[in-house]
N, C-alpha and C positions, 0 to 999 in steps of 0.2 A: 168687282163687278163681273156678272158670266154673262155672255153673251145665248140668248135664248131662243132667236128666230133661227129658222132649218139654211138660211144663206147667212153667212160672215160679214158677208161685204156689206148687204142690205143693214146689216145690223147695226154694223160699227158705225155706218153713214149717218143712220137713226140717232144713235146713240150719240153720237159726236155733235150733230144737230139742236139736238133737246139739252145735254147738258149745258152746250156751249147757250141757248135763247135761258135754260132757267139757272145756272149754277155760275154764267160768268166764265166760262173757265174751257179749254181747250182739253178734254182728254187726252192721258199719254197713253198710249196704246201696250205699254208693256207691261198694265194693268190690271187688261183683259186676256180672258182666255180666248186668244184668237185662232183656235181651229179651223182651217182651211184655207186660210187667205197666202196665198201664196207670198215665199219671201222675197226679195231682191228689189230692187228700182224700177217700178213702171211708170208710165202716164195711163191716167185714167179719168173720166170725166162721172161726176156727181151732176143728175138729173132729177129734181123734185117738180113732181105736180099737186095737183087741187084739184078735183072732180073733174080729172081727164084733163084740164088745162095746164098748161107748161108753170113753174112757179120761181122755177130758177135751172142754171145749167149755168156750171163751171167747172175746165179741167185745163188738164198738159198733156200735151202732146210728148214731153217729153218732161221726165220725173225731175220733180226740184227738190225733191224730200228724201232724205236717208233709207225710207223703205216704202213700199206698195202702201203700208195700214197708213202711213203718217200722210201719202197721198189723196188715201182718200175722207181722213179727218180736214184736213184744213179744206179741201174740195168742199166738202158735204157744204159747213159752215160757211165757205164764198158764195155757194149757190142758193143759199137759204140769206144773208144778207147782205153780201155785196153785187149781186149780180140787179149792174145799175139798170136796166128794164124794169124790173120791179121793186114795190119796197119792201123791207124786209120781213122776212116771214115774224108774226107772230105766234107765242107761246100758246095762242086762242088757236090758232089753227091746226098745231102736231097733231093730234090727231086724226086729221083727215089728209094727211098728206102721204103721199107715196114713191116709192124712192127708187131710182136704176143706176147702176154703176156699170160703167163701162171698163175695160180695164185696155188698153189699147196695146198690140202686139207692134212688133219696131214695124213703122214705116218703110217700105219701097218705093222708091225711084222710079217710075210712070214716064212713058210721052203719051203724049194727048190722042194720042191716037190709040193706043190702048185700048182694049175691050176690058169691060168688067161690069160684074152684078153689082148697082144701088144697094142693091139688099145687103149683101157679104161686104162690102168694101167703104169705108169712107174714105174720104177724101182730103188731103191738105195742098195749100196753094202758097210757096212763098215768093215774094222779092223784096230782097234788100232788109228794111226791117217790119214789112209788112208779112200778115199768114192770115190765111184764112181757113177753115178748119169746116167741114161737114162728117157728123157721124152717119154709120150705115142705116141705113132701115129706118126711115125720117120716114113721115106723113106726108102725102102731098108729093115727093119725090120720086118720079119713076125712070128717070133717065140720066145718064151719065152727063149727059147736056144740061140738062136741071140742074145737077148736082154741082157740075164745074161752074154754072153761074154765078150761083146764090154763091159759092165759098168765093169765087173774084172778085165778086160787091162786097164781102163780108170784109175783105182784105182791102178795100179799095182798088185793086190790081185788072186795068183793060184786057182784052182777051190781044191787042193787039203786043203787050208788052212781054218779052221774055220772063218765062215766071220759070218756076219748077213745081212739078208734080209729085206729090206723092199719094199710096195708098197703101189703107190700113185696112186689118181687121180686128176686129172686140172679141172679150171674154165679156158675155151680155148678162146681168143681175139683175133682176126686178122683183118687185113684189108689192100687190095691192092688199091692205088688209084690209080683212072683213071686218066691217062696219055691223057694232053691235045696236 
């Protein structure tokens, strides 16, 4: 199998998506010709929508896979049908679906008092075995106050509780196709 869209990431995502809803089966990635996808251990998150609305989102913030491609196959796949919000994507929909990978650079250590752009920087919140996790450049979010909310509610974690902060930034992939 050769991978044919002008992004890797976008592809594999695709790719790993569709076989896994119509063949059953997990792609291995050392099957494809995967030019450009950079090598070693990242977190990265898999983001599908449906006419501009969200359809699923699953990632790591920190890599649990042997390499970057094998993060973002199992991702793709969690966010198309285990991401419990929704039900699982069907085989009737791939074609209208569109896809963003995130690939996330190591996290920094923050105090809350920190300045930084919503746009460039997400955000993670932990205590104990709770995390809460907002990527950059969200809808609707224009403030680091925004941002640090919604990930403390995401984590269960009060603002009054010692938490720890950190922030990220992304390698950002997207791609809408045109709809014949």
């Amino acid at each position: 199998m050769c991978l044919k869209n002008n992004d890797p990431y976008i592809e594999l995502a695709q790719t790993a998506l569709e076989t896994y809803l119509k063949n059953g089966y997990i792609i291995d990635w050392k099957q494809l010709k995967l030019n450009g996808i950079k090598p070693g251990k990242r977190g990265c998150f898999v983001t599908i929508r449906k006419n501009n609305e969200l359809r699923g989102c699953m990632g790591t913030f920190q890599p649990e896979r042997d390499c970057l491609a094998d993060e973002i196959i199992h991702n793709a796949i969690f966010a198309g049908v285990m991401d419990s919000r929704f039900l699982p994507v069907t085989c009737e929909e791939l074609p209208s679906l569109e896809y963003v990978v995130d690939v996330l650079e190591e996290p920094e250590r923050i105090c809350i008092t920190d300045e930084y752009n919503v746009r460039e920087y997400g955000i993670i919140v932990i205590k104990d075995n709770r995390t809460g996790l907002l990527l950059p450049d969200l809808t609707g979010i224009s403030t680091k106050e925004e941002q640090l909310n919604i990930a403390l509610s995401k984590a269960g974690i009060s603002r009054d509780e010692n938490f720890t902060l950190m922030r990220f930034r992304v390698e950002h992939h997207s791609y809408n196709p045109i709809k014949h």
